[in-house]
C-alpha positions as CSV (number, residue, x, y, z in Angstrom):
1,X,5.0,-13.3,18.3
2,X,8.3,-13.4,20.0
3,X,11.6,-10.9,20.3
4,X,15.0,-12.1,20.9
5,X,17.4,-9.3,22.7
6,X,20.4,-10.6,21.3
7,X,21.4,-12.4,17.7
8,X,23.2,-15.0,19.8
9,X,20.1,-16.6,20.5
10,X,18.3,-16.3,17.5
11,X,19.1,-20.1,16.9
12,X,17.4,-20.9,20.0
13,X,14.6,-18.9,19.0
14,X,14.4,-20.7,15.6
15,X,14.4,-23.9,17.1
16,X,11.3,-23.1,19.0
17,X,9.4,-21.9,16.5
18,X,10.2,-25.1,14.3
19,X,9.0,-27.3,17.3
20,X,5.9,-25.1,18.4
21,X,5.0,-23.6,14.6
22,X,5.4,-26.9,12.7
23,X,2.6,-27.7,9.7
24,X,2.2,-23.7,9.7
25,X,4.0,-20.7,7.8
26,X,5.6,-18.9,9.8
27,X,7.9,-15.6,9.0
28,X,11.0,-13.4,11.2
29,X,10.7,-9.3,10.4
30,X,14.1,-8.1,10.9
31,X,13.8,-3.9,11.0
32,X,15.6,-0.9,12.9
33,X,14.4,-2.5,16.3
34,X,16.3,-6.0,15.8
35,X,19.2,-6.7,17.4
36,X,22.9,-6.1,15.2
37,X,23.6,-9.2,13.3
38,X,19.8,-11.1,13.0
39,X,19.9,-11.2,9.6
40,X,23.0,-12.8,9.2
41,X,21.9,-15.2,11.9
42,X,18.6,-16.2,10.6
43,X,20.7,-16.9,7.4
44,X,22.5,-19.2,8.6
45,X,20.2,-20.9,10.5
46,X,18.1,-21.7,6.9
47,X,16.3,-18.2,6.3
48,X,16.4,-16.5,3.7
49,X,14.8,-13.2,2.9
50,X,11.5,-13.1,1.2
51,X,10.7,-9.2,0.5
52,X,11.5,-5.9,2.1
53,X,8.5,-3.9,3.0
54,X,9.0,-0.5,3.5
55,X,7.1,1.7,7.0
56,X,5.9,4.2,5.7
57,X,4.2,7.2,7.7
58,X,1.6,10.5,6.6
59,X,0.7,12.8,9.0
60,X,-2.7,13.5,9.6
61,X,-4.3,17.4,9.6
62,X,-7.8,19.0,10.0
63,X,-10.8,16.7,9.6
64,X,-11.5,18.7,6.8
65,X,-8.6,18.3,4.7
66,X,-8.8,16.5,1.4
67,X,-7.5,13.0,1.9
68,X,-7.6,11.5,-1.7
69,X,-4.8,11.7,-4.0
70,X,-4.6,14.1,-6.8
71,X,-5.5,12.5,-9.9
72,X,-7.1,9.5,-8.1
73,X,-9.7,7.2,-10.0
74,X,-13.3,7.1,-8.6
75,X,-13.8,3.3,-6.9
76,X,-16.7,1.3,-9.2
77,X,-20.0,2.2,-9.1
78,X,-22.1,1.3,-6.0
79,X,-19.1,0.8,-3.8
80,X,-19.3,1.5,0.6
81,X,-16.7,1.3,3.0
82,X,-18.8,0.2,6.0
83,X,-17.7,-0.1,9.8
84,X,-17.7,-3.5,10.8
85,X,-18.2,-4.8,14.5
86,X,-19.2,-8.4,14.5
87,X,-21.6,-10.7,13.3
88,X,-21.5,-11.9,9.8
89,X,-19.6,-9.3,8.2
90,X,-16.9,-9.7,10.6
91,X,-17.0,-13.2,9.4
92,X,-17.1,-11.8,5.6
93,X,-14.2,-9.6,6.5
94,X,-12.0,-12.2,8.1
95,X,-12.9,-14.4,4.8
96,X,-11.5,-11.9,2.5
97,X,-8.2,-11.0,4.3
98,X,-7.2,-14.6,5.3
99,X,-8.2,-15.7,1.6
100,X,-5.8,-12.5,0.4
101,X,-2.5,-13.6,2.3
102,X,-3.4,-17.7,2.1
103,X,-4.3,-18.8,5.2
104,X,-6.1,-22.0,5.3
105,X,-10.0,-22.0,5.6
106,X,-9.8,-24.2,8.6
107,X,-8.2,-21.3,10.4
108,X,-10.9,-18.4,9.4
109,X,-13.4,-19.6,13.0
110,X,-10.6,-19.1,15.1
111,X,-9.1,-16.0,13.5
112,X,-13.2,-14.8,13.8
113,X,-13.6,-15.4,17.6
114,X,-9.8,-14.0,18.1
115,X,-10.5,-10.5,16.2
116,X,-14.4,-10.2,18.1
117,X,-12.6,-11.1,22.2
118,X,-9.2,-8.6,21.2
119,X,-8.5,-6.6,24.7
120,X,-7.9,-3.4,22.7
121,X,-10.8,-3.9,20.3
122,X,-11.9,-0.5,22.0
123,X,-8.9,1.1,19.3
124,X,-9.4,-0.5,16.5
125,X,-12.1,0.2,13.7
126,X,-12.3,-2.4,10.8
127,X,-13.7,-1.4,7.9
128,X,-15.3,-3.3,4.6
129,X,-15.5,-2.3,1.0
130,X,-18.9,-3.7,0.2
131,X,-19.8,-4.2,-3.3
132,X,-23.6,-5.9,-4.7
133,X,-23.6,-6.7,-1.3
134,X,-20.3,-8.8,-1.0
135,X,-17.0,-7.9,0.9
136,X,-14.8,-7.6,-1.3
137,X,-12.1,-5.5,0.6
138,X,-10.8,-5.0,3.8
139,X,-8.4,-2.7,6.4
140,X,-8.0,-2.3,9.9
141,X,-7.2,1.0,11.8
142,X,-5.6,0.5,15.4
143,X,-5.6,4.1,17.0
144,X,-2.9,4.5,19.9
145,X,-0.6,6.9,21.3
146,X,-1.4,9.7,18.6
147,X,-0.9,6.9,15.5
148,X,-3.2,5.5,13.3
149,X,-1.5,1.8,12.2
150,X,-3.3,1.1,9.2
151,X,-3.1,-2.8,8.5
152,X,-4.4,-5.6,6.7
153,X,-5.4,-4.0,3.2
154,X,-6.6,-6.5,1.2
155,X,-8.8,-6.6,-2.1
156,X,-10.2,-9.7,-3.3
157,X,-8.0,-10.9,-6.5
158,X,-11.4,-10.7,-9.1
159,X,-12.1,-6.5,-7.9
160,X,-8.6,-5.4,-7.6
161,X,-7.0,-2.5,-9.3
162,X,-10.1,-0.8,-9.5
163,X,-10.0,2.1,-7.0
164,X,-10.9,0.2,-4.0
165,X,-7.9,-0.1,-2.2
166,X,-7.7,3.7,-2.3
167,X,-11.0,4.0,-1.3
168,X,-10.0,1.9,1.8
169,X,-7.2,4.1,2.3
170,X,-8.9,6.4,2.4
171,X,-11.5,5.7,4.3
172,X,-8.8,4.6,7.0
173,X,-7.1,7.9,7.2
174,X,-10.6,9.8,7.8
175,X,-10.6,7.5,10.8
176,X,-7.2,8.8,11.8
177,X,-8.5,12.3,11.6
178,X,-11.9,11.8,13.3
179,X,-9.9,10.0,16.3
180,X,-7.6,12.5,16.5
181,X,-4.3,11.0,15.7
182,X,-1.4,13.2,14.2
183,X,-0.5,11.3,11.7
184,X,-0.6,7.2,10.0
185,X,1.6,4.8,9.6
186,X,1.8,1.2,7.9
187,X,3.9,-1.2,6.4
188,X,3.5,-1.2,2.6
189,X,4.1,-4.4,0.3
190,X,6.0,-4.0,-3.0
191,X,2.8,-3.6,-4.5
192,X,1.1,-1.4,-2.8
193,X,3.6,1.2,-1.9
194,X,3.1,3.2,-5.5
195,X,-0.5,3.6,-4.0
196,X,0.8,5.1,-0.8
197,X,3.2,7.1,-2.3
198,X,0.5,8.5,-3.9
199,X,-1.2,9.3,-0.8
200,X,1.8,11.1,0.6
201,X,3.0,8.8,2.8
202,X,6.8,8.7,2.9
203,X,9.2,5.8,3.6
204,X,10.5,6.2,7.1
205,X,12.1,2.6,7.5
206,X,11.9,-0.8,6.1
207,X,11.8,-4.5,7.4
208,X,13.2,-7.4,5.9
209,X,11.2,-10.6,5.7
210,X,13.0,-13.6,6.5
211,X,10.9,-17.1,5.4
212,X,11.9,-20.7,6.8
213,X,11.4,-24.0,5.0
214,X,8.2,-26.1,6.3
């Protein structure tokens, strides 16, 4: 992850990222926080924008309060959102969120070790939706500074549409509550924001996502 102060030297920064990135995808989010003009620089420097994904934000009440949307489908039969720590089903968990946004398999050990030695692992709580026994969903919840950053909500291609991403939601906003936090916040695909609507979070501000040739 880098930041550039300046659009000036958003070529530089490109540059680099060729030389130091190359043989891997790689992505710039331009948003509310990015220098005047990065857009229009990453343009011409062979970006071009690949979705806008809206932040969207809830606040958080009473431990108590109802969390799931009115109207809301029950997840299948037989479904858990477990806690995950480490072991194998951090390894499972990994597995399904890398295989949901296409990172290649020869990645997944090193993303494992990365996600069990984090510094701030002491804020986060993952979380696995566990069906028959498989993973077949994921989140993470990263608690700081009165926010709960809800990330990497991802249902395996053959169980989605079928309630569990909302039960993950869910589950990730009761973590919220129990922690404390006074409200949530994510960053929503096209796809998913209907769901979070739904939910009651509310768009607050969007990014643009700017993709590069390989």
């Amino acid at each position: 992850m880098l930041r550039v102060r300046s659009a000036p030297s958003v070529g530089q920064a490109v540059a680099a990222a060729r030389t130091d990135l190359a043989g891997l995808p790689w992505w710039w989010w331009v948003g509310p926080d990015s220098p005047e003009g990065t857009a229009a620089a990453l343009e011409r420097h062979g970006g071009w924008e690949l979705a806008v994904l809206p932040v969207m934000v809830r606040p958080l009440g009473h431990p108590d309060d109802t969390l799931a949307p009115a109207g809301s489908d029950d997840a299948r039969a037989g479904l858990r959102v477990e806690t995950v720590r480490d072991g194998e089903r951090l390894e499972d968990l990994v597995r399904t969120y890398r295989t949901s946004m296409g990172i290649a398999s020869g990645l997944e050990a090193e993303m494992v070790r990365i996600e069990s030695q984090r510094a701030d692992n002491a804020d986060i709580v993952r979380l696995a939706a566990v069906l028959d026994g498989q993973v077949v969903g994921s989140t993470v919840v990263i608690t700081a500074h009165a926010v709960a950053g809800i990330f990497l909500v991802h249902v395996a291609e053959a169980h989605r549409r079928r309630g569990i991403g909302a039960a993950l939601t869910t589950a990730a906003l009761r973590v919220g509550q129990e922690r404390g936090m006074r409200c949530a916040a994510l960053v929503a695909s096209p796809a998913g924001e209907p769901l979070y609507r739904r939910f009651g979070f509310t768009k607050m501000a969007e990014y643009h996502l700017f993709a590069f040739p390989a």
